[in-house]
C-alpha positions in Angstrom: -50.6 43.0 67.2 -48.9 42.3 64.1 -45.1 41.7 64.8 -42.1 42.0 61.9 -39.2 39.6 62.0 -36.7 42.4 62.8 -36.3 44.1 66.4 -36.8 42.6 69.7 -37.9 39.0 70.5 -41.3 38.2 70.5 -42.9 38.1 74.2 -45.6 36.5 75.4 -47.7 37.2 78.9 -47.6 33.4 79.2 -46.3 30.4 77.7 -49.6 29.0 77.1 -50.3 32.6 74.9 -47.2 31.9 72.7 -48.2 28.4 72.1 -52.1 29.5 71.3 -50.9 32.4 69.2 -48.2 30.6 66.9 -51.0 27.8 66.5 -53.5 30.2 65.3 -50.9 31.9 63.1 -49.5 28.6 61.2 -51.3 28.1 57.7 -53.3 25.3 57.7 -52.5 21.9 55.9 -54.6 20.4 53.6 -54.9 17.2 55.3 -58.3 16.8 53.9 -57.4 17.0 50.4 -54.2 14.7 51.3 -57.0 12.2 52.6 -59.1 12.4 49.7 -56.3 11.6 47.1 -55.1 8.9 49.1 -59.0 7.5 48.9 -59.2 8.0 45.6 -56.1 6.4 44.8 -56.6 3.4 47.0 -60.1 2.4 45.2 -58.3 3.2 42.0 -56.1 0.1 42.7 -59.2 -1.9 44.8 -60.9 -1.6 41.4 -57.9 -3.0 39.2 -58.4 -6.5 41.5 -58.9 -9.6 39.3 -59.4 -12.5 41.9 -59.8 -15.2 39.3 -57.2 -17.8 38.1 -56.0 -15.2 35.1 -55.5 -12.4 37.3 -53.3 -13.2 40.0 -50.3 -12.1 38.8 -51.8 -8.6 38.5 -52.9 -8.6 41.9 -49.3 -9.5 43.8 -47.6 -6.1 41.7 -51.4 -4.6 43.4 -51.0 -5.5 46.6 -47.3 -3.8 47.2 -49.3 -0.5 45.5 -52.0 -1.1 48.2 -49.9 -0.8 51.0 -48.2 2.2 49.7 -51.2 4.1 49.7 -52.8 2.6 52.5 -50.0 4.1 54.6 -50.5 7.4 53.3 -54.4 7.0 53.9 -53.6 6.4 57.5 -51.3 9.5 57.7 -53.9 11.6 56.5 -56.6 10.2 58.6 -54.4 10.7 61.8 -53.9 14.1 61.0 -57.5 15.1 60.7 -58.0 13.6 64.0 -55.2 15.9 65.1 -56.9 19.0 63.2 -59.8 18.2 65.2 -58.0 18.7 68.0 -57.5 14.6 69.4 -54.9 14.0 71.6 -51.9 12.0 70.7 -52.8 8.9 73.1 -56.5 8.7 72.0 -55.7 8.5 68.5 -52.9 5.8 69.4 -55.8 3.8 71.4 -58.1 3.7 68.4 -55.1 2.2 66.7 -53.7 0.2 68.9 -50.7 1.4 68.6 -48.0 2.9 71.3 -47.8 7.3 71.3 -43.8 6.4 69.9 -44.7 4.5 66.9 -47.8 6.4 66.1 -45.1 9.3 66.1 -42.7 7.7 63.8 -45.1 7.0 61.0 -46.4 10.9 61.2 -42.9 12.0 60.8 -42.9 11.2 57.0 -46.3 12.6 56.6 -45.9 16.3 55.4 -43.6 15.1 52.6 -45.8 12.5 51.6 -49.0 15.2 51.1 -46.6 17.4 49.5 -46.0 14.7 47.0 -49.1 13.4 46.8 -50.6 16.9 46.2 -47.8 18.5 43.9 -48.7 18.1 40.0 -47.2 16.2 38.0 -44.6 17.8 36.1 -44.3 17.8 32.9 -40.8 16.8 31.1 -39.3 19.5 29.0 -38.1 18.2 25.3 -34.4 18.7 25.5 -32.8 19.4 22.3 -30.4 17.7 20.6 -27.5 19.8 21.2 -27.8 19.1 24.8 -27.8 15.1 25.7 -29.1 13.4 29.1 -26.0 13.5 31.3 -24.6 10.1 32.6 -25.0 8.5 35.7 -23.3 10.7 38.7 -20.1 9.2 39.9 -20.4 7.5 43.4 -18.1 8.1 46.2 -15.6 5.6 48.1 -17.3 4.5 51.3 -14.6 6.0 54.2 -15.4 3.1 56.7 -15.2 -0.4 54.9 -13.7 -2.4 52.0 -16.2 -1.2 49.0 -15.0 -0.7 45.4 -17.1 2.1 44.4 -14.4 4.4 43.0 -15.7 6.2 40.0 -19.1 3.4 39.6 -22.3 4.2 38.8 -24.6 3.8 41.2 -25.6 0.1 41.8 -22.6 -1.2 39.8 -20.4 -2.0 43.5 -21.1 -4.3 46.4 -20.9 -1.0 48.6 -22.9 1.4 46.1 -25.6 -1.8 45.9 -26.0 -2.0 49.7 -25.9 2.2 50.5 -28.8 2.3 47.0 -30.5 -0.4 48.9 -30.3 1.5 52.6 -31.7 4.7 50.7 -34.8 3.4 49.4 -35.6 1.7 52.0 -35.2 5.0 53.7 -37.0 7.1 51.3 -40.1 4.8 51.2 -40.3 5.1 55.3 -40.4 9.0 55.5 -38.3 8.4 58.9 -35.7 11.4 59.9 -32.2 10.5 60.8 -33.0 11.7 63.9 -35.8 9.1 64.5 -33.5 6.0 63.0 -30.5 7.1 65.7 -33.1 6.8 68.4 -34.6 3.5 68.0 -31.0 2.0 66.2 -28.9 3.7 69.4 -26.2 5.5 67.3 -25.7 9.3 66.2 -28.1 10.7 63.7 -25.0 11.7 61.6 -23.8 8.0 61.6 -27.4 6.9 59.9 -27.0 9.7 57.2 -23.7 8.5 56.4 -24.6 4.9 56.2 -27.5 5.7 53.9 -24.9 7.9 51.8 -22.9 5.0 51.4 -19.6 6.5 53.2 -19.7 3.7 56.4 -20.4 0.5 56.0 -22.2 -0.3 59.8 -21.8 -3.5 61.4 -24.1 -6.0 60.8 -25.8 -5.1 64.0 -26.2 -1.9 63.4 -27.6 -2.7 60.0 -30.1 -5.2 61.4 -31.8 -2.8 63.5 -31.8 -0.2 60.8 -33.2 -2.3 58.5 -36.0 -3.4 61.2 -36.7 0.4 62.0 -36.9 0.8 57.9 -39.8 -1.9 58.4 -37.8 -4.5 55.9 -36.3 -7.7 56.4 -33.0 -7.8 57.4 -32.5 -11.4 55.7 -32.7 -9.9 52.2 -30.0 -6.8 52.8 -27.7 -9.5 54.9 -25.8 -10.8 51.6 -25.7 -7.2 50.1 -23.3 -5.7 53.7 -21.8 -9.1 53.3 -21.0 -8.3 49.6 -20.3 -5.1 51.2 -17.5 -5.9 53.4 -15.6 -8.6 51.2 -17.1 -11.6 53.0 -18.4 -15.1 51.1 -21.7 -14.7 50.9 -21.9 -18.6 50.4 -24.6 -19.8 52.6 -25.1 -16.5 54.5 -29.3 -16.2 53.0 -31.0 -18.1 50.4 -30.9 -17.2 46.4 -34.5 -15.5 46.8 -33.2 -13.4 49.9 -30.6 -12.6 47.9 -32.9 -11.5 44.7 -35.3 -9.8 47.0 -32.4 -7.4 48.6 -31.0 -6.7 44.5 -34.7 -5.9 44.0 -34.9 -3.4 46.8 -31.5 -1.9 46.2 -32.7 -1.5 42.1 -35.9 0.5 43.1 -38.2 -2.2 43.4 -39.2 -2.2 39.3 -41.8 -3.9 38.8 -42.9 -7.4 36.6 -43.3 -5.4 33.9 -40.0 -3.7 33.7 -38.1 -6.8 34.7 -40.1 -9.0 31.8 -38.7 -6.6 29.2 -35.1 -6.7 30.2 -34.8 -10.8 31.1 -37.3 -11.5 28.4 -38.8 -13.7 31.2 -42.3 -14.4 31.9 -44.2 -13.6 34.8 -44.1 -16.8 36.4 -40.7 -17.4 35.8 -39.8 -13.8 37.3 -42.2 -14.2 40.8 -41.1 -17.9 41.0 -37.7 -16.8 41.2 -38.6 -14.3 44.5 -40.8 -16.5 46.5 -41.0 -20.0 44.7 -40.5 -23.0 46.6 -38.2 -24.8 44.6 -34.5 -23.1 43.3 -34.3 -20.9 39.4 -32.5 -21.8 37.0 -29.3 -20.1 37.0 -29.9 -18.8 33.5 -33.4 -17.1 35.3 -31.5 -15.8 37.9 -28.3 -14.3 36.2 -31.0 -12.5 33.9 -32.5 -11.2 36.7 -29.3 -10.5 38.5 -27.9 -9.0 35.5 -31.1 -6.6 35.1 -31.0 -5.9 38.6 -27.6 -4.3 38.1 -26.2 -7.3 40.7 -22.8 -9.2 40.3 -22.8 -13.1 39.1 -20.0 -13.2 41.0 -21.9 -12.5 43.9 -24.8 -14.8 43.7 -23.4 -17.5 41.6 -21.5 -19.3 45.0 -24.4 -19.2 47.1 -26.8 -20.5 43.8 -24.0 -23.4 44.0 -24.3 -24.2 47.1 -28.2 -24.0 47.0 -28.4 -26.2 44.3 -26.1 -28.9 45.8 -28.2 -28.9 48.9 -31.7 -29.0 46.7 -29.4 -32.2 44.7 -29.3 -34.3 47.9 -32.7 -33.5 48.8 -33.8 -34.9 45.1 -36.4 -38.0 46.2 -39.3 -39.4 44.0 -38.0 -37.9 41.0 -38.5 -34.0 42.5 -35.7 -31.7 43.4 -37.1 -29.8 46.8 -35.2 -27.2 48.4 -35.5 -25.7 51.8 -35.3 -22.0 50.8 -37.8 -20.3 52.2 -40.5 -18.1 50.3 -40.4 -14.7 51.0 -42.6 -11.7 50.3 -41.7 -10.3 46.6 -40.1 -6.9 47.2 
């Protein structure tokens, strides 16, 4: 029988009634469609591949797309298997994965369909009498020592660390609720981390950052930036870079080429070559990445003195470490 919303409570002879009836009564996703456009998407980018010496500077920006969509793909796949009526631990098996973290990467999987399905929408001409509006005006963090009081986003050592905690956020699909569980702090205290109105303790952060599947190295000098603290000698200059990166967006070579007027191999040297930049290629790229000289300058110093009494044979060697770019 066909209930309305208003009156009594709906009553069921039995639980297991209620749960087979609202089942039955929820609209379907599309999961199949989801899966398809993740496919399609994913050879899209398989087919953009050049292996050979010209081509693999291409195929590092391709790779990052890959495992975007590869994710997505895996979503979608997952919830067929859950269409089809699969239980929970049998999918994780096939995986190898645990039931927890099988759960975790579903819980950002309606939105990502949604998006994935939605069409693209198409920008409106806005006339002249009516300009783009400015950047919004980002708020004082409450719980630390950040200077974000009327800067744009991005343009403060707490606004650069919260834009950095939010994509990382958005890119995961996790719920607050998730992120308190596995960090061990309230749900509300994640949201207002991410909003940029506490700045966590480093601990905190670490394990956030971890649950956001990101390296914790790269967002250390951003919450040390953050709180006021030198940042000399707390990660290496290409840590440093690849946390600016994150907390920019993650723009690609392209974008980054037309505002440092670098070349590729000056630009992916500077995130995961072996030896230290320049610090002219690394203020443009600072500078693009809407980060502070100030900031990075000190620990550049102190990474360049340490490559200086490394120098032997005529080569200057350093002992950063090369890290995945983004």
């Amino acid at each position: 029988m066909k209930q309305t919303r208003v009156g009594r409570k709906r009553v069921y002879c039995s639980a297991k009634c209620g749960t087979r009836y609202r089942r039955h009564a929820r609209p379907a996703a599309d999961n199949t469609a989801f899966a398809e456009a993740a496919l399609d998407d994913l050879l899209d980018l398989i087919d953009r591949f050049d292996l050979g010496d010209g081509g693999t500077k291409q195929s590092l920006g391709l790779i990052l797309e890959c495992e975007k969509v590869w994710k997505d793909l895996k979503s979608a796949v997952v919830l067929q298997s859950r269409d089809s009526r699969m239980k929970m631990p049998e999918i994780a098996d096939k995986l190898h994965m645990s039931p927890s973290a099988l759960s975790r990467m579903l819980e950002g999987a309606p939105g990502r369909r949604e998006r994935r399905l939605a069409p693209v929408p198409q920008q409106q001409p806005r006339s002249a009498r009516h300009p783009v509006p400015g950047p919004p005006r980002a708020r004082r963090p409450m719980g630390g020592t950040g200077d974000m009081d009327g800067a744009a986003p991005g343009h403060g050592p707490s606004a650069t660390f919260a834009s950095a905690l939010s994509h990382l956020h958005r890119w995961s699909g996790a719920t607050h609720k998730a992120l308190g569980d596995e960090v061990g702090v309230d749900p509300s205290y994640i949201s207002r981390a991410i909003s940029g109105e506490r700045i966590p303790s480093w601990e905190v952060t670490r394990k956030l950052v971890r649950a956001l599947e990101a390296d914790p190295e790269e967002i250390l000098p951003l919450w040390r930036a953050a709180r006021g603290y030198d940042t000399t000698g707390a990660a290496d200059v290409q840590a440093a870079l690849r946390g600016l990166h994150t907390a920019a967006g993650q723009p690609d070579t392209k974008v980054l080429k037309a505002k440092t007027g670098l070349s590729d191999e000056q630009i992916i040297h500077a995130f995961t070559g072996r030896t230290l930049p320049g610090w002219d290629t690394t203020e443009r790229i600072v500078n693009a990445l809407h980060g502070s000289c100030d900031q990075i300058l000190p620990l550049w110093s102190a990474a360049h003195a340490a490559a200086f009494a490394n120098t032997s044979g005529g080569t200057t060697t350093c002992t950063i470490s090369a890290g995945a770019f983004g």
